[in-house]
N, CA, C and O atoms as a GROMACS GRO file, in nm:
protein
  420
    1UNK      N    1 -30.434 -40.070  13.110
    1UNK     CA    2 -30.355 -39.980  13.191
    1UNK      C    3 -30.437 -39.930  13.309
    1UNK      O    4 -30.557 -39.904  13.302
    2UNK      N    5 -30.354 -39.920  13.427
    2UNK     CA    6 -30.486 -39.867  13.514
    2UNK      C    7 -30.430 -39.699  13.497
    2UNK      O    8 -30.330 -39.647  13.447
    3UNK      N    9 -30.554 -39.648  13.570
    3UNK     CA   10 -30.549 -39.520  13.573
    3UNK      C   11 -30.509 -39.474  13.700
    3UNK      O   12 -30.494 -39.559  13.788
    4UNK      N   13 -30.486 -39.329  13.730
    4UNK     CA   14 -30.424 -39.294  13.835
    4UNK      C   15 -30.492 -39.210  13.901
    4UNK      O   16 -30.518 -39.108  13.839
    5UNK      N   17 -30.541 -39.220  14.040
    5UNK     CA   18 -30.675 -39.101  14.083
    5UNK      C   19 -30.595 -39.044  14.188
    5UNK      O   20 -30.515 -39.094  14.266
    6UNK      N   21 -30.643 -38.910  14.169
    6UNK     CA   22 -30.607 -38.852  14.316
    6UNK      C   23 -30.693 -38.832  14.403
    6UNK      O   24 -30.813 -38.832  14.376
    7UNK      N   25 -30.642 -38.811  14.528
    7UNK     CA   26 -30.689 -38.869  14.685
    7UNK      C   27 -30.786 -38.781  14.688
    7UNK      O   28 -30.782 -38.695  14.600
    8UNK      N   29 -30.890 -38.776  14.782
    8UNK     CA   30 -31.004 -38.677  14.763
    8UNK      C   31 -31.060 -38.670  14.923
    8UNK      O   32 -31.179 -38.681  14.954
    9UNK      N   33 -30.955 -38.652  15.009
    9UNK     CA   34 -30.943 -38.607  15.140
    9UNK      C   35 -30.938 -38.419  15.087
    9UNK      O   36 -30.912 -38.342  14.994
   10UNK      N   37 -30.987 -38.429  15.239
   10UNK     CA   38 -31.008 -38.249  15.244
   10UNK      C   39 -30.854 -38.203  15.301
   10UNK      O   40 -30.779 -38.254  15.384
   11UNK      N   41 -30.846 -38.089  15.220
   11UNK     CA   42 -30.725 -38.074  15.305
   11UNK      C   43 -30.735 -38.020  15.456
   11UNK      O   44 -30.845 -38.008  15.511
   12UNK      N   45 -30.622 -37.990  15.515
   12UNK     CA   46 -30.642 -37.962  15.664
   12UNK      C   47 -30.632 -37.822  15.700
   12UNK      O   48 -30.531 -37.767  15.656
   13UNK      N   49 -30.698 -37.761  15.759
   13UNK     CA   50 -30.720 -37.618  15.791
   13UNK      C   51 -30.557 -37.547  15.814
   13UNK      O   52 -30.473 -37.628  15.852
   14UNK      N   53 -30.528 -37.461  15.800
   14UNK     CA   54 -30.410 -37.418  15.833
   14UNK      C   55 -30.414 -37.332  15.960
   14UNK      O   56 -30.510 -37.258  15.978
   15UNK      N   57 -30.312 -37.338  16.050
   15UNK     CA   58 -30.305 -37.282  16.172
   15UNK      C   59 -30.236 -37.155  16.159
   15UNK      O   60 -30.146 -37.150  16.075
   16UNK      N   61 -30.260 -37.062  16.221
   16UNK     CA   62 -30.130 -36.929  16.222
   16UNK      C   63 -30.021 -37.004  16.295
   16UNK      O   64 -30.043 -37.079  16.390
   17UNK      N   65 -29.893 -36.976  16.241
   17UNK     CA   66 -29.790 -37.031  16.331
   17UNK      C   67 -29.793 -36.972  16.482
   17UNK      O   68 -29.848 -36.868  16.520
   18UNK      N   69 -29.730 -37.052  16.548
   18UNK     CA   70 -29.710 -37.012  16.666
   18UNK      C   71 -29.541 -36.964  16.699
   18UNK      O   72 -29.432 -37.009  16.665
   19UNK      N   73 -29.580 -36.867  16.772
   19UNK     CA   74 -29.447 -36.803  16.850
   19UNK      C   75 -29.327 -36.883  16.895
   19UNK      O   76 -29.340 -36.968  16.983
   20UNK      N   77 -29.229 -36.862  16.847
   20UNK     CA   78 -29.085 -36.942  16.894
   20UNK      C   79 -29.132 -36.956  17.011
   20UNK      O   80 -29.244 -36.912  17.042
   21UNK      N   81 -29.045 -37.026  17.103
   21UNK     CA   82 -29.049 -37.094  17.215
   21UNK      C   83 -28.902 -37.008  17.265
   21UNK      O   84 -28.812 -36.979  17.187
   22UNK      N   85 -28.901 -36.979  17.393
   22UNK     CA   86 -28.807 -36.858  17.476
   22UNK      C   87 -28.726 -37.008  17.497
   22UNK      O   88 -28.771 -37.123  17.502
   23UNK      N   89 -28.574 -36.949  17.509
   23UNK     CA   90 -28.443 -37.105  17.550
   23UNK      C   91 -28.458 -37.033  17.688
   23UNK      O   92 -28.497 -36.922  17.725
   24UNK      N   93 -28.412 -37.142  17.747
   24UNK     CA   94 -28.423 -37.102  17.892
   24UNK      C   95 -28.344 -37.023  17.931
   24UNK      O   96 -28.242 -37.058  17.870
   25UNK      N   97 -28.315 -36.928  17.998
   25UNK     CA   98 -28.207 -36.866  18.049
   25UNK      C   99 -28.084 -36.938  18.092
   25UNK      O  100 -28.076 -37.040  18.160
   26UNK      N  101 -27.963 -36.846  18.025
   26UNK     CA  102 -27.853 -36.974  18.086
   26UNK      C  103 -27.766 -36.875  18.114
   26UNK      O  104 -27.776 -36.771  18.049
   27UNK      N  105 -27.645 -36.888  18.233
   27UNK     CA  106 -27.580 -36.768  18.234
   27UNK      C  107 -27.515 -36.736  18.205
   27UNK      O  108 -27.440 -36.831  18.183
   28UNK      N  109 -27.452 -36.612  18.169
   28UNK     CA  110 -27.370 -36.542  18.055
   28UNK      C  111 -27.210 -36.570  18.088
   28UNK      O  112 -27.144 -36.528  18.182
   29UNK      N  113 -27.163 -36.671  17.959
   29UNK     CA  114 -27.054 -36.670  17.953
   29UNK      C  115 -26.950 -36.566  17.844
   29UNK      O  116 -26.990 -36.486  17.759
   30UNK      N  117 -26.824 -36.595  17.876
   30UNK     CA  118 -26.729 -36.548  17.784
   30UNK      C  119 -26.759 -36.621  17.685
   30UNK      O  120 -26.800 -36.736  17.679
   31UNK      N  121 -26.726 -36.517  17.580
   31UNK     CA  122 -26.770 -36.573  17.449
   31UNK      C  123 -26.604 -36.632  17.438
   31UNK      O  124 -26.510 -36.596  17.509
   32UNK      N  125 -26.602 -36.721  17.340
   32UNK     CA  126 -26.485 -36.787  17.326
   32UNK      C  127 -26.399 -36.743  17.218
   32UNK      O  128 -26.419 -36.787  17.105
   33UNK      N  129 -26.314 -36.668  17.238
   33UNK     CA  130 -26.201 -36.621  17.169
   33UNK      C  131 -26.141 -36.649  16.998
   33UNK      O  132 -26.031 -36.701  16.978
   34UNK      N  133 -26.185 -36.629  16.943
   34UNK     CA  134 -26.110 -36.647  16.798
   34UNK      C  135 -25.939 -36.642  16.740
   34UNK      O  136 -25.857 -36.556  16.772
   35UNK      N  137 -25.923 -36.725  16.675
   35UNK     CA  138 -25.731 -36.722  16.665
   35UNK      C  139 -25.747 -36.563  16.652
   35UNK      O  140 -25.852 -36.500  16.653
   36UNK      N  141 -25.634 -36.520  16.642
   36UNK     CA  142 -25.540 -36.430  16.598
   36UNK      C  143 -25.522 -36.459  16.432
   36UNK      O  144 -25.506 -36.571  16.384
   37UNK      N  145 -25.529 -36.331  16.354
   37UNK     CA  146 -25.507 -36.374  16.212
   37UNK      C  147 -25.371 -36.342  16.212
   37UNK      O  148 -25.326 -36.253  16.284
   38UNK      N  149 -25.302 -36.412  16.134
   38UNK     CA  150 -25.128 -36.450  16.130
   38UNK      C  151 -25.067 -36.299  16.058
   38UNK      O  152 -24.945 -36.282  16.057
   39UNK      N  153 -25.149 -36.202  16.004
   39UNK     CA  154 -25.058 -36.070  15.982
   39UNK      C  155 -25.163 -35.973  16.054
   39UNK      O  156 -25.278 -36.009  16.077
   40UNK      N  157 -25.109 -35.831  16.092
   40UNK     CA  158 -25.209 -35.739  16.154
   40UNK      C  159 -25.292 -35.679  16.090
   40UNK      O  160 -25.300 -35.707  15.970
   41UNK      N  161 -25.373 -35.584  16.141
   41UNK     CA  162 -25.462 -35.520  16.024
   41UNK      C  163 -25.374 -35.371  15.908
   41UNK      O  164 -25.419 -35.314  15.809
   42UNK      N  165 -25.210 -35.351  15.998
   42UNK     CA  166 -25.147 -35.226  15.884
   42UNK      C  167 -25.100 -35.340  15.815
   42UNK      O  168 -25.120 -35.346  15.694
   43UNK      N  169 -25.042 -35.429  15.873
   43UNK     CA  170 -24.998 -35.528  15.716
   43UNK      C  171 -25.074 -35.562  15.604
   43UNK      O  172 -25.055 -35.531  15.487
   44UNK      N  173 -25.170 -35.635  15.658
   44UNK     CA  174 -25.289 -35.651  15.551
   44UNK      C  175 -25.311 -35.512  15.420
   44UNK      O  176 -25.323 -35.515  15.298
   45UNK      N  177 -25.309 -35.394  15.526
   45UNK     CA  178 -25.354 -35.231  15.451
   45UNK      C  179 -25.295 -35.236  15.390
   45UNK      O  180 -25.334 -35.238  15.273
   46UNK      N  181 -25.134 -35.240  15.422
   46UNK     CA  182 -25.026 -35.221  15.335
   46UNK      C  183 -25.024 -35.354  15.202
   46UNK      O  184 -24.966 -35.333  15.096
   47UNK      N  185 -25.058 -35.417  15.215
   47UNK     CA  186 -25.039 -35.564  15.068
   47UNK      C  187 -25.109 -35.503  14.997
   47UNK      O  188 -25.047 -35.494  14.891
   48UNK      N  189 -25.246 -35.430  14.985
   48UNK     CA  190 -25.352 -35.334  14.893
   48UNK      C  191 -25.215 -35.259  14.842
   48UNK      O  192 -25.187 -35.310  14.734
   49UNK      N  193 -25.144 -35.185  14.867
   49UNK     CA  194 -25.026 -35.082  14.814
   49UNK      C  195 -24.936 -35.146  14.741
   49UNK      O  196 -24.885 -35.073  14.656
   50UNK      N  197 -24.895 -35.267  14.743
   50UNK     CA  198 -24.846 -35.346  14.731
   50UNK      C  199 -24.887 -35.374  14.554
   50UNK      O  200 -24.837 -35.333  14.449
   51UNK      N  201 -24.994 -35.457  14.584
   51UNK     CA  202 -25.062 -35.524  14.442
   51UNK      C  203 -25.056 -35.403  14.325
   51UNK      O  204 -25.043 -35.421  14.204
   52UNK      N  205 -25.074 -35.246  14.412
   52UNK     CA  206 -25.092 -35.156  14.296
   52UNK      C  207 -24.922 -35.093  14.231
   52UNK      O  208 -24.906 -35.003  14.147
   53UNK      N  209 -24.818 -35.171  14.298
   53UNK     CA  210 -24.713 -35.074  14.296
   53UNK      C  211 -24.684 -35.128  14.154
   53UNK      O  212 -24.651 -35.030  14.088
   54UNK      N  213 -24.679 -35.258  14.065
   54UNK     CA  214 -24.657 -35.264  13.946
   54UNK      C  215 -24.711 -35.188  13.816
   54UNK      O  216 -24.654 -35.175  13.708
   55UNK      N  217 -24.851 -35.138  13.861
   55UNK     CA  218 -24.935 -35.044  13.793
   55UNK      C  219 -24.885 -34.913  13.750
   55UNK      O  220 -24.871 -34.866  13.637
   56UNK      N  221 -24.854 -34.851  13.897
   56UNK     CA  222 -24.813 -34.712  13.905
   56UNK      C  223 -24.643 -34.728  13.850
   56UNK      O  224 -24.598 -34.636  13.780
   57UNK      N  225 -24.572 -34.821  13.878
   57UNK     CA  226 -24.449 -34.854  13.796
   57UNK      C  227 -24.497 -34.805  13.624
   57UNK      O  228 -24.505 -34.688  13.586
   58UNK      N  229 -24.518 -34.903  13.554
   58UNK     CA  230 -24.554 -34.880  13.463
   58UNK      C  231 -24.653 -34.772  13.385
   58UNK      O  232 -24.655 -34.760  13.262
   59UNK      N  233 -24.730 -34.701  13.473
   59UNK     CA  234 -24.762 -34.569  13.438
   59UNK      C  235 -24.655 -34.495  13.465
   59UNK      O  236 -24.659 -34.391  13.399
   60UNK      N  237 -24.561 -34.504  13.534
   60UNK     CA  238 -24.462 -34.385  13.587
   60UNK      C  239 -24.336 -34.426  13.439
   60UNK      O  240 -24.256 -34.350  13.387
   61UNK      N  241 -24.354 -34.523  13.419
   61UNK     CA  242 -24.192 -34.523  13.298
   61UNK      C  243 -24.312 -34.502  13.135
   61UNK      O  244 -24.249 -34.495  13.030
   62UNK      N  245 -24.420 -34.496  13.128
   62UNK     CA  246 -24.480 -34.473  12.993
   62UNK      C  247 -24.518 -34.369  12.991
   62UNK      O  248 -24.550 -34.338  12.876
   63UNK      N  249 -24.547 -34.230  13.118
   63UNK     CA  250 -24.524 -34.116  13.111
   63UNK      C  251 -24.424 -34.043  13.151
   63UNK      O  252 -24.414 -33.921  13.132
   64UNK      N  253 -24.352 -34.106  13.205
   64UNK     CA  254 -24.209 -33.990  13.185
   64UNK      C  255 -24.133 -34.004  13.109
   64UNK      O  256 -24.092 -33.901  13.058
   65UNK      N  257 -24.070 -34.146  13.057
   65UNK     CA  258 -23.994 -34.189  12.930
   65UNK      C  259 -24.040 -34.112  12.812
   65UNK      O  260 -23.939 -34.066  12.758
   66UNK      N  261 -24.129 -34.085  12.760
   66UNK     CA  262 -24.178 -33.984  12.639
   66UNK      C  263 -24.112 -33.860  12.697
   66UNK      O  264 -24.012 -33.821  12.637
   67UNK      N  265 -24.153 -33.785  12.812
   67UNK     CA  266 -24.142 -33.676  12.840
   67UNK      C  267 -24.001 -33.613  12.853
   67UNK      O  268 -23.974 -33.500  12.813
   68UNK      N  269 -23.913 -33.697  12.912
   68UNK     CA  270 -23.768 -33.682  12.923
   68UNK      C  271 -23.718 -33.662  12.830
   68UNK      O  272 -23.639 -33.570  12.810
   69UNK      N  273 -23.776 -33.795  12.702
   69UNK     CA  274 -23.721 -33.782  12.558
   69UNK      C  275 -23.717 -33.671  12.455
   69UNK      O  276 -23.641 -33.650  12.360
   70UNK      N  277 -23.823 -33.607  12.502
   70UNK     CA  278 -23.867 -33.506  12.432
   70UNK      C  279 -23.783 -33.373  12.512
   70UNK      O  280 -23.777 -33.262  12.458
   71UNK      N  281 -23.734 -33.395  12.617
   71UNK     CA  282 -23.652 -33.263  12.673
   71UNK      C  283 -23.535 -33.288  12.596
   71UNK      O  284 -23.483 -33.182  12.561
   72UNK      N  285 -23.491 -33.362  12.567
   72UNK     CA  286 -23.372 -33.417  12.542
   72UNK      C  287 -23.330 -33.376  12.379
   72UNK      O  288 -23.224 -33.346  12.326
   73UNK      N  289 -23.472 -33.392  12.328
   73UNK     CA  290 -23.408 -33.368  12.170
   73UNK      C  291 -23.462 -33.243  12.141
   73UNK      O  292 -23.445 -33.188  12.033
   74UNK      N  293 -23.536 -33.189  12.247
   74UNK     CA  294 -23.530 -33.038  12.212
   74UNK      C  295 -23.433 -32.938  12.197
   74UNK      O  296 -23.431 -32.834  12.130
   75UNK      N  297 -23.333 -33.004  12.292
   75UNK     CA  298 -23.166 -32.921  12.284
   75UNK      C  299 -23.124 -32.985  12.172
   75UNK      O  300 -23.002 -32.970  12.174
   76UNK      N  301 -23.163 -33.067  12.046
   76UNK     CA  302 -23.096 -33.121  11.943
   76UNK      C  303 -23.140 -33.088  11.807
   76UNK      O  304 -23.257 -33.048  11.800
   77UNK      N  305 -23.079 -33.096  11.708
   77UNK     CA  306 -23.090 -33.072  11.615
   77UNK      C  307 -23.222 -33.191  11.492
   77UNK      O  308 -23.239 -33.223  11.374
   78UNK      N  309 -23.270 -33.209  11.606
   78UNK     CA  310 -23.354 -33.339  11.545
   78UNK      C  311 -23.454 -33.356  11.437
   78UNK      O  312 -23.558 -33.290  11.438
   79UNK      N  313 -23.429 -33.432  11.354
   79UNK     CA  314 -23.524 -33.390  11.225
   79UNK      C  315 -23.564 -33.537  11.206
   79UNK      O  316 -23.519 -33.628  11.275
   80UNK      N  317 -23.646 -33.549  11.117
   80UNK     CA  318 -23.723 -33.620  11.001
   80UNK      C  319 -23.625 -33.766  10.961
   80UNK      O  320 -23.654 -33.882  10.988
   81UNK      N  321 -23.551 -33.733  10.918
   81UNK     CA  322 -23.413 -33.845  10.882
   81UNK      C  323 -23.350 -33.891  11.018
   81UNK      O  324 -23.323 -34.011  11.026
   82UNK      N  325 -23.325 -33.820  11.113
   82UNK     CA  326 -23.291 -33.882  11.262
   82UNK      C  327 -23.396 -34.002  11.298
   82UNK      O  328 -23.338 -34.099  11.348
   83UNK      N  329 -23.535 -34.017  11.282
   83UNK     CA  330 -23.594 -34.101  11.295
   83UNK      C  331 -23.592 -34.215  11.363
   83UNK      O  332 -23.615 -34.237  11.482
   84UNK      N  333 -23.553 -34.300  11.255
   84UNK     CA  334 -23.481 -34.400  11.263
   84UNK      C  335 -23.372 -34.468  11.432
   84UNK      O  336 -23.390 -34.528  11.538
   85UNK      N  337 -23.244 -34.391  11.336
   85UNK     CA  338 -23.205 -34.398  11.493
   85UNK      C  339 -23.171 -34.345  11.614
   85UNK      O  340 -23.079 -34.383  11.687
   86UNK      N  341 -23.251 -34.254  11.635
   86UNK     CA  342 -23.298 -34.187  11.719
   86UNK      C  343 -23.189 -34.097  11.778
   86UNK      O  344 -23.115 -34.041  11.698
   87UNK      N  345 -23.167 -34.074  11.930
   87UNK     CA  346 -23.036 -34.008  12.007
   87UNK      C  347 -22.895 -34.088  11.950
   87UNK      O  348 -22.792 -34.024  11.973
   88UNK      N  349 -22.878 -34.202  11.887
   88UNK     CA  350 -22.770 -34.293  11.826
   88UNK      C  351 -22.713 -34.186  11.681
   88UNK      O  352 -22.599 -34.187  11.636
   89UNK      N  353 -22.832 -34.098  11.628
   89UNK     CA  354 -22.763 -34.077  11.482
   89UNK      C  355 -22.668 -33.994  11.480
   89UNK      O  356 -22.685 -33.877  11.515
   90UNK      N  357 -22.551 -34.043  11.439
   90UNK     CA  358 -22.417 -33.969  11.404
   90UNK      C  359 -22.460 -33.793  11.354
   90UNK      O  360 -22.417 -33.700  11.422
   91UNK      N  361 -22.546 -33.767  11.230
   91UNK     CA  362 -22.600 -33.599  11.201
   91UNK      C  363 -22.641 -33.562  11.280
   91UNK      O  364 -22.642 -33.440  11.263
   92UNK      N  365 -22.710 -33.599  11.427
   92UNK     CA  366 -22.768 -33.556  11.552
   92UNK      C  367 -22.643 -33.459  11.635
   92UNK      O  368 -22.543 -33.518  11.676
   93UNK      N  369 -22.655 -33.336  11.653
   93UNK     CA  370 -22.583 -33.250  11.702
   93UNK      C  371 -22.699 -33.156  11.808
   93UNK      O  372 -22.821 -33.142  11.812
   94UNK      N  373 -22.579 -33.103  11.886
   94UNK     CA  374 -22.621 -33.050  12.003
   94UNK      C  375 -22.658 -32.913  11.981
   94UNK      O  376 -22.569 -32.838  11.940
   95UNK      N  377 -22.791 -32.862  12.004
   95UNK     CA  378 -22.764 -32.660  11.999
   95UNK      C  379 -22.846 -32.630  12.114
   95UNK      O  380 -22.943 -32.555  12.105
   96UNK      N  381 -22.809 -32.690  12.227
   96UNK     CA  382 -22.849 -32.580  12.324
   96UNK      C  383 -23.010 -32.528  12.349
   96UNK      O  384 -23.114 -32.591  12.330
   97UNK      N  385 -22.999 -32.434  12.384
   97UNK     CA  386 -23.091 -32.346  12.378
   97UNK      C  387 -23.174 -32.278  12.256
   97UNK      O  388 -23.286 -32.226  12.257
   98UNK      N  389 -23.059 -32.300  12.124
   98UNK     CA  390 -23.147 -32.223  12.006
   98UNK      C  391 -23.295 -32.278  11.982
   98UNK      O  392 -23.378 -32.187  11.976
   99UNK      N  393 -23.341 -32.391  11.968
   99UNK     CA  394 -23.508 -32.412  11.921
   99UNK      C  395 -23.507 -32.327  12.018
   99UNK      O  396 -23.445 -32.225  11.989
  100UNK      N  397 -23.557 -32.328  12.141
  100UNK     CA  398 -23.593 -32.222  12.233
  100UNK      C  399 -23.582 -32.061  12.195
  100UNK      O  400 -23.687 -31.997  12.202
  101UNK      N  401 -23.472 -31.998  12.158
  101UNK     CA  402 -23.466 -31.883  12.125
  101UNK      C  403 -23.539 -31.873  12.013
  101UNK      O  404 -23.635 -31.796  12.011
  102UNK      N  405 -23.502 -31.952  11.899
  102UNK     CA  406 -23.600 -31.933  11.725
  102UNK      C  407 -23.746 -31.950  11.755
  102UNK      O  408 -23.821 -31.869  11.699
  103UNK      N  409 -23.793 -32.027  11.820
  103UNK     CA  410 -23.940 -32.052  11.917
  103UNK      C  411 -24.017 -31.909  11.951
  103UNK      O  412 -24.134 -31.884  11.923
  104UNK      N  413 -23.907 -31.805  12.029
  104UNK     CA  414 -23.992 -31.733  12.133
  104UNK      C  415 -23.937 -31.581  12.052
  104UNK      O  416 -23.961 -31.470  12.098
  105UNK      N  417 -23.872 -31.600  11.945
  105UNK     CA  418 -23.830 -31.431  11.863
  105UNK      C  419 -23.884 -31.488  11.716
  105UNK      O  420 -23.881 -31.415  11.617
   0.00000   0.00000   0.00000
């Protein structure tokens, strides 16, 4: 097998780099114009409002849907056995204002 030698040159001194080189002066043109982007910058703003409106949808019907519900069967006679089926149950009757009054006397 032969063997493999390495080269046994000196290496070469290293130079400090030298300074870019100046482009020649050339004279100042218009810079050249870029398209137009195909919507403006309030449209664009507005699509951000956009992406979030399904969010705030669905926070807006999973906190008020409880909350309504609960106004609702406070004027009712609602118990334990209503459960089930809920504002539908036939024993579900209307009183007004009384929880409120038995509540606050």
């Amino acid at each position: 097998m032969a063997q493999l030698t390495l080269p046994t040159q000196k290496p070469k001194p290293t130079t400090p780099l030298a300074p870019p080189r100046l482009q020649p002066s050339t004279p100042l043109t218009r810079p050249t114009q870029r398209p137009k982007p195909t919507g403006s910058k309030a449209n664009q703003s507005n699509l951000a409002y956009w992406y979030l409106v399904p969010a705030f949808a669905v926070m807006t019907v999973i906190t008020f849907y409880p909350l309504i519900y609960q106004v609702i069967i406070s004027f009712t006679n609602f118990e334990t056995k209503h459960l089930l089926k809920g504002l539908a149950s036939p024993d579900l009757l209307f009183v007004g204002h009384k929880n409120y009054i038995d509540i606050l006397t």
